[in-house]
C-alpha positions as CSV (number, residue, x, y, z in Angstrom):
1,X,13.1,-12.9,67.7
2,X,12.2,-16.3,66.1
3,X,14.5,-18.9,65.3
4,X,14.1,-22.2,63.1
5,X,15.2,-25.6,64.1
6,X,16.8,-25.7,60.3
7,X,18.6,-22.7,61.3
8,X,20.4,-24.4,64.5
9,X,21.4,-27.4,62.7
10,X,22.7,-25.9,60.2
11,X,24.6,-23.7,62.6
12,X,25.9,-26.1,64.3
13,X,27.3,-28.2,61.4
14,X,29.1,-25.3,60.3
15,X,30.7,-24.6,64.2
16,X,31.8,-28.6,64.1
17,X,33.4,-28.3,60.7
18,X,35.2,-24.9,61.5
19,X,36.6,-26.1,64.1
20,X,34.7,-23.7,66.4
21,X,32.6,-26.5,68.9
22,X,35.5,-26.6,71.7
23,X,35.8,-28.9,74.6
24,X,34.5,-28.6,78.1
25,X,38.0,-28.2,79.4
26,X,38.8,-25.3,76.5
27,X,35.5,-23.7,77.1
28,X,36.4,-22.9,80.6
29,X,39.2,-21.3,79.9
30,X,38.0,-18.8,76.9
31,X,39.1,-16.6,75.6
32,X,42.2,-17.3,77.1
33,X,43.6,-20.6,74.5
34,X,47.0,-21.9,75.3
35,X,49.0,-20.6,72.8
36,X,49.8,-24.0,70.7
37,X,45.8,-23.9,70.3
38,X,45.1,-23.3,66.6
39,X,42.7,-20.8,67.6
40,X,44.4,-19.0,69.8
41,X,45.3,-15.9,67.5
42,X,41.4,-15.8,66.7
43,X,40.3,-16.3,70.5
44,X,42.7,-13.6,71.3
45,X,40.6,-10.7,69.2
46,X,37.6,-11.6,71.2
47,X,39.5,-11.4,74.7
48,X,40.7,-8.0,73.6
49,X,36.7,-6.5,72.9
50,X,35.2,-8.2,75.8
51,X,38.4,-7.2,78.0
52,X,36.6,-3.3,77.2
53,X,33.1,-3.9,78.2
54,X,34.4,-5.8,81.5
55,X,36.2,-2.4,82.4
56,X,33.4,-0.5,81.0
57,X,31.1,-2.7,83.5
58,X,33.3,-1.9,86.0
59,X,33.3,1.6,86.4
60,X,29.4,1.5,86.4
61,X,29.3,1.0,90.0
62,X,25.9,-0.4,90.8
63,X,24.2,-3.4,90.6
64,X,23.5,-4.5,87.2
65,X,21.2,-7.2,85.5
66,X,22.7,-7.9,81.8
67,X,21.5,-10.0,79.6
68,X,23.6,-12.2,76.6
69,X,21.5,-12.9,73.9
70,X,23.0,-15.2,71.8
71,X,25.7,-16.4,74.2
72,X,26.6,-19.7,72.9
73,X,28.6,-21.8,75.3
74,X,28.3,-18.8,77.7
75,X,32.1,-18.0,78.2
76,X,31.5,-13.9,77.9
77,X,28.1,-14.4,80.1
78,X,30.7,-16.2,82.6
79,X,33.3,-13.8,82.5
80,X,30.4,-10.8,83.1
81,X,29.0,-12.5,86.1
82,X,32.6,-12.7,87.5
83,X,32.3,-9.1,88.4
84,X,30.5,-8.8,92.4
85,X,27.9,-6.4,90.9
86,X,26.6,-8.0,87.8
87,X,24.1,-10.8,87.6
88,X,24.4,-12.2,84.0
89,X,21.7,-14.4,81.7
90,X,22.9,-16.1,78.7
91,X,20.2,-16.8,76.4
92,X,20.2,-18.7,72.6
93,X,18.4,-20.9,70.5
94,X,21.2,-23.5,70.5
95,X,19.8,-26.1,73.1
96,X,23.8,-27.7,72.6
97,X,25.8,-25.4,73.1
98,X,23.7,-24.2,76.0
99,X,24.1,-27.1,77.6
100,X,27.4,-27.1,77.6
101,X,27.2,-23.7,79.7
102,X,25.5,-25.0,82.1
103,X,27.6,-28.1,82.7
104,X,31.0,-25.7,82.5
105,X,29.9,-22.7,84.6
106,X,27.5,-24.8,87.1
107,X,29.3,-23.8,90.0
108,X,29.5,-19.9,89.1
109,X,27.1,-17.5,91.2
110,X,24.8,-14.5,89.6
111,X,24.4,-16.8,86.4
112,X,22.2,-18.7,84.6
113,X,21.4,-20.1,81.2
114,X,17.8,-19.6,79.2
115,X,16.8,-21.3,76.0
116,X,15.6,-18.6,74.4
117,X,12.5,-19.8,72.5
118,X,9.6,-17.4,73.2
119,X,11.7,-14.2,72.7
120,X,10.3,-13.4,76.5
121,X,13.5,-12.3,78.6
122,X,12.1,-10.7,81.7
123,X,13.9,-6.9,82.5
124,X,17.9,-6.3,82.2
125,X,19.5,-3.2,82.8
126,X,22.2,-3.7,79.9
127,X,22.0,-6.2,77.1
128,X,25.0,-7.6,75.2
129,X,25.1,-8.8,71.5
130,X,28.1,-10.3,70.4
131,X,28.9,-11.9,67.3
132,X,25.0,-11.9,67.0
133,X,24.3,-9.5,64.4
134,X,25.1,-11.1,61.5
135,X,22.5,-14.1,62.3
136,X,19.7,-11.8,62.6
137,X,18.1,-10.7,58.8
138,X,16.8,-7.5,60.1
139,X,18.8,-6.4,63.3
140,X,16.8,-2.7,63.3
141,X,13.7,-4.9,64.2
142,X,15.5,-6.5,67.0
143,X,17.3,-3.3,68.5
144,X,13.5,-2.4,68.0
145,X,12.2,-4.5,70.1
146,X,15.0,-4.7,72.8
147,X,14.0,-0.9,73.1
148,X,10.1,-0.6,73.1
149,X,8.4,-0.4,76.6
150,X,9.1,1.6,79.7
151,X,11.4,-1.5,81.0
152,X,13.8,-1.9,78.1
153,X,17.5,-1.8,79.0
154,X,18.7,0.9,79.4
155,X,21.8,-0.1,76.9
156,X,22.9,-2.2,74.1
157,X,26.4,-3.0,73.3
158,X,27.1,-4.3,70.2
159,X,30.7,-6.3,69.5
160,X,32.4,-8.9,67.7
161,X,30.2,-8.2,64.5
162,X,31.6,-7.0,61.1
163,X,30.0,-3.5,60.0
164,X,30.2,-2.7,57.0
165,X,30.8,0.3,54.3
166,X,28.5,0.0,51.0
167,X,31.2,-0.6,48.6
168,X,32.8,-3.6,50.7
169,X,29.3,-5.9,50.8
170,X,30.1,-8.1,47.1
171,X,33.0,-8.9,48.5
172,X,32.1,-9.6,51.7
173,X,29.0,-11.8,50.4
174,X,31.3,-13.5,47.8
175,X,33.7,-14.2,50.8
176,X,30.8,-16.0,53.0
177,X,29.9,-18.0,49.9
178,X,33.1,-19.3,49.4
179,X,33.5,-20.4,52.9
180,X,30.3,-21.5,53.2
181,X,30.5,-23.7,50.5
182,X,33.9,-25.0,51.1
183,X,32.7,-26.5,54.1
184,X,29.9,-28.0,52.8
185,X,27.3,-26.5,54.5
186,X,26.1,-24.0,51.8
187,X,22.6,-23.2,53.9
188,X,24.3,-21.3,55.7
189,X,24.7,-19.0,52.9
190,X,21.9,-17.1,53.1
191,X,21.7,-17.3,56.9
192,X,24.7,-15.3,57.2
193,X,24.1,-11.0,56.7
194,X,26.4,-8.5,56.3
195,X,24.6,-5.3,57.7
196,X,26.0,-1.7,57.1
197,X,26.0,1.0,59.8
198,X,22.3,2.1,58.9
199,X,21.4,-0.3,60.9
200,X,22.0,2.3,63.8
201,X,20.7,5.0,61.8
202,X,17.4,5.1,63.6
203,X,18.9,4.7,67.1
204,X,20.6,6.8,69.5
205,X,24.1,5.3,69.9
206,X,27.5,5.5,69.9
207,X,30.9,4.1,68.6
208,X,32.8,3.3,71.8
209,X,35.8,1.7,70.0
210,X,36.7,2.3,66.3
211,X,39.1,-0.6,65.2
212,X,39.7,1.8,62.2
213,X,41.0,5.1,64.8
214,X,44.5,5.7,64.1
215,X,45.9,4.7,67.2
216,X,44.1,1.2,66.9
217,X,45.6,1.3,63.7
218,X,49.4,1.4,64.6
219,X,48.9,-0.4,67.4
220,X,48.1,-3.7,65.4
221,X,50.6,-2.8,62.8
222,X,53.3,-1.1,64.4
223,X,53.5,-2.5,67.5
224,X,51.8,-6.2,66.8
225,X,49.6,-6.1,69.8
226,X,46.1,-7.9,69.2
227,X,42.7,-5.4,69.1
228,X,39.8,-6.5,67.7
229,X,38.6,-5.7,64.0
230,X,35.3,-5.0,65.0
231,X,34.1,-1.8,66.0
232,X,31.8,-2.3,69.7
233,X,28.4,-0.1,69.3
234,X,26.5,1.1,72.3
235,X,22.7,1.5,71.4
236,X,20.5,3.7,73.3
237,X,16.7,4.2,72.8
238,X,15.0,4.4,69.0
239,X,15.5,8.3,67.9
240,X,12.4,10.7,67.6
241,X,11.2,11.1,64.7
């Protein structure tokens, strides 16, 4: 996987302008926002899906080597490596906010930081992808290539990524535009994908939380508590054909 400089720049002026390029002191404490925080609702949905693989990750009891492409300022890759039996590697294109990881979490053991420029990431045992998807134009290719070869990982888990039904992509495209625009960073436009579940069609996998299951459902609406909008995907190897 190949990313351009353009890409990153434009990224990143988008991230300033949403608000979304937090402090050193805020970073550390993710996704946990004090509640004046502005963002604190949104930071609350992604607490709630990575809350579910850290459980998941705990009942797999053996050590692990995952892998978080695409881990920004590295607060999930943190929070993974603060379990005893996982070493975690954040990797992204974004030389910033990578930085900033590694000033943050410099004290944290079983974790490290990789600009990911090559697309070479050495063997992992699970591989995490969140809030990735939907920067990647053709994320079959990818799961592709995370899967070829006797040493891929052994799983994927897909999260914080909106997947989508046929009949809600114009909206959804029209949505991005808008924002995108507003902005004023309209390059992003086209940078931004909204990918339907065919994605997986060629893939072993399955749907380890549905934010659409009925008792997800009433849970948000009935009782108010936070889950996450986004269903969490755990990919296995390509399918026969």
């Amino acid at each position: 996987m190949t990313t351009s400089r353009s890409f990153v720049d434009a990224y990143l002026r988008a991230r300033r302008r949403e608000g979304r390029l937090l402090p050193d002191d805020l970073v550390r404490q993710l996704p946990f926002l004090p509640e004046g925080d502005d963002r604190h609702d949104e930071w609350r949905l992604r607490a709630d899906s990575s809350d579910r693989l850290i459980h998941y990750l705990e009942r797999l009891h053996r050590p692990l080597i995952v892998h978080d492409l695409g881990c920004g300022n590295g607060w999930l890759t943190a929070r993974l490596a603060a379990l005893d039996h996982v070493t975690a590697v954040g990797f992204d294109v974004n030389d910033e906010e990578l930085a900033q990881a590694r000033r943050v979490f410099a004290d944290r053991p079983r974790l490290s930081f990789v600009l990911d420029e090559a697309g070479f990431r050495g063997v992992a045992d699970l591989v995490v992808l969140a809030s990735v998807l939907q920067y990647i134009a053709d994320p079959a290719a990818l799961l592709r290539e995370l899967t070829s070869g006797h040493e891929g990982p052994a799983e994927i888990h897909v999260l914080d990524t909106p997947i989508y039904r046929a009949a809600e992509v114009v909206a959804a495209r029209e949505r991005t535009r808008q924002h995108f625009r507003s902005i004023g960073v309209p390059e992003m436009i086209v940078r931004y994908h909204h990918h339907g579940w065919d994605v997986f069609a060629g893939f072993e996998h399955t749907v380890l939380y549905d934010p659409n299951a009925v008792r997800h459902r009433f849970a948000r609406r009935m009782l108010g508590r936070r889950r996450s909008p986004f269903p969490w995907i755990r990919v296995g190897a390509e399918a026969r054909r």
